[in-house]
C-alpha positions, 0 to 999 in steps of 0.5 A: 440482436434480439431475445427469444421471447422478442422472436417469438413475438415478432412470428405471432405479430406477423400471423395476425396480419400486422406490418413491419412498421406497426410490429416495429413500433409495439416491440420497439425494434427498428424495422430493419430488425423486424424485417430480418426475424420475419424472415428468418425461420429459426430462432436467433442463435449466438456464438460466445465471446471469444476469450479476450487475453488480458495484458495481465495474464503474462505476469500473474505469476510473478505478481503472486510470487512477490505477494507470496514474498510479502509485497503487497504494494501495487506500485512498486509490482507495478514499476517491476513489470512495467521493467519486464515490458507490461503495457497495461495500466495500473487499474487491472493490477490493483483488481487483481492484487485486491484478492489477495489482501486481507481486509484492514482491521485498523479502528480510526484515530484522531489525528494530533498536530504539532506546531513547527518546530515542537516535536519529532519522532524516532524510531528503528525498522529491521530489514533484511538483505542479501549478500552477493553470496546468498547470505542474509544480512540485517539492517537496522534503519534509524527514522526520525520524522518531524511532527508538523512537516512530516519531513524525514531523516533515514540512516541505515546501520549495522546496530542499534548501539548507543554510540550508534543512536547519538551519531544518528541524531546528530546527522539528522540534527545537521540535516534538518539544520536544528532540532526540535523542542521534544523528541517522542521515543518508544521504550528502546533498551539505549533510551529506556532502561528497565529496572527487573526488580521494580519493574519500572523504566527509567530514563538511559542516563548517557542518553538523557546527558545526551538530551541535555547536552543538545536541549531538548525534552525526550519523551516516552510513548506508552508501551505497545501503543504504536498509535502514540507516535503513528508518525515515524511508525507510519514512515517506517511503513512507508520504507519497509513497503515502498522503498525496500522491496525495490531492493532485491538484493 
């Protein structure tokens, strides 16, 4: 199809005598083209695109109902309407889903490596379930991470005791066939405890007899610095947004 100013052209070319050829060649149309607007006595007119519907429209609804819930991962929504018969690609879902996430905010860290064998990283994630009543249950989710490998241990539980803490570290100790050098913890109350007259924190000394017992070096993050130990935090994540929202119930 052609423009307006191209239609007008071609009319005046015509007026002065020129032939389909030459007015082909000055406005770099074929001369089919220009032999039909030479002919035509109105001016090019052009139907609208007819709405194609996407194959996203169907489940907009419930992509914002789960990002409304706090879901903001394009791959768990996606393996959910994939279940509900979406026949789409992943593309589609992740421009529309890209509106509704608020732009990070993260400044970059260096990375810090560990040797095999030298560090792991421990801490707890909330999570919350419900019954098959409706009623809300909560979960305590034990992660620890070893430094080099990455590779991860995860327990969930009913509590953070103290009792509960030392059966998690041996279970992860008989799953990862040994333990490490050193162990990098954040000031949890079973680990650390905080003396309100000194105002410092002190080592739990059953949980440092515990270290002791199985020969190895716990060591304290600084407090409210969760780049410290970005590992375990970076796991906790990755289960608190890919793991658990599969869990609906």
């Amino acid at each position: 199809m052609i423009e307006r100013e191209e239609f007008f052209m071609i009319k005046d070319l015509k007026s002065k005598g020129l032939s389909t050829t030459q007015i082909a060649e000055i406005c770099d149309l074929d001369r089919k083209t220009v032999s039909k607007w030479v002919k035509a006595q109105d001016i090019p007119t052009y139907k609208p695109r007819p709405l194609v519907k996407s194959k996203l429209d169907d489940y907009k609804d419930y992509i914002r109902s789960r990002i409304n819930e706090g879901c903001l991962n394009a791959t768990v929504i996606f393996d959910e309407i994939v279940f509900m018969g979406y026949p789409g690609k992943m593309t589609i879902l992740r421009v529309f889903m890209k509106n509704y996430r608020a732009p990070s905010q993260t400044r970059a860290t260096r990375r810090f490596e560990t040797p095999p064998g030298k560090q792991a990283q421990v801490d707890w994630g909330e999570f919350v379930a419900l019954d098959a009543e409706g009623k809300k249950i909560k979960y305590h989710a034990f992660v620890m991470i070893m430094g080099h490998s990455r590779k991860t241990y995860l327990e969930f539980t009913e509590n953070e005791k103290m009792e509960t803490l030392i059966g998690c570290h041996e279970r992860a100790f008989q799953y990862f066939g040994g333990l490490p050098e050193t162990i990098l913890y954040d000031n949890m109350k079973t680990v650390v405890k905080h003396s309100h007259e000194t105002g410092e924190n002190k080592w739990n000394q059953q949980f440092l007899s515990f270290c002791r017992h199985h020969d190895f070096t716990p060591v304290r993050c600084r407090p409210y610095n969760p780049r410290c130990k970005g590992k375990v935090e970076n796991g906790v994540k990755y289960i608190r947004r890919n793991f658990w929202p599969r869990i609906r119930a």
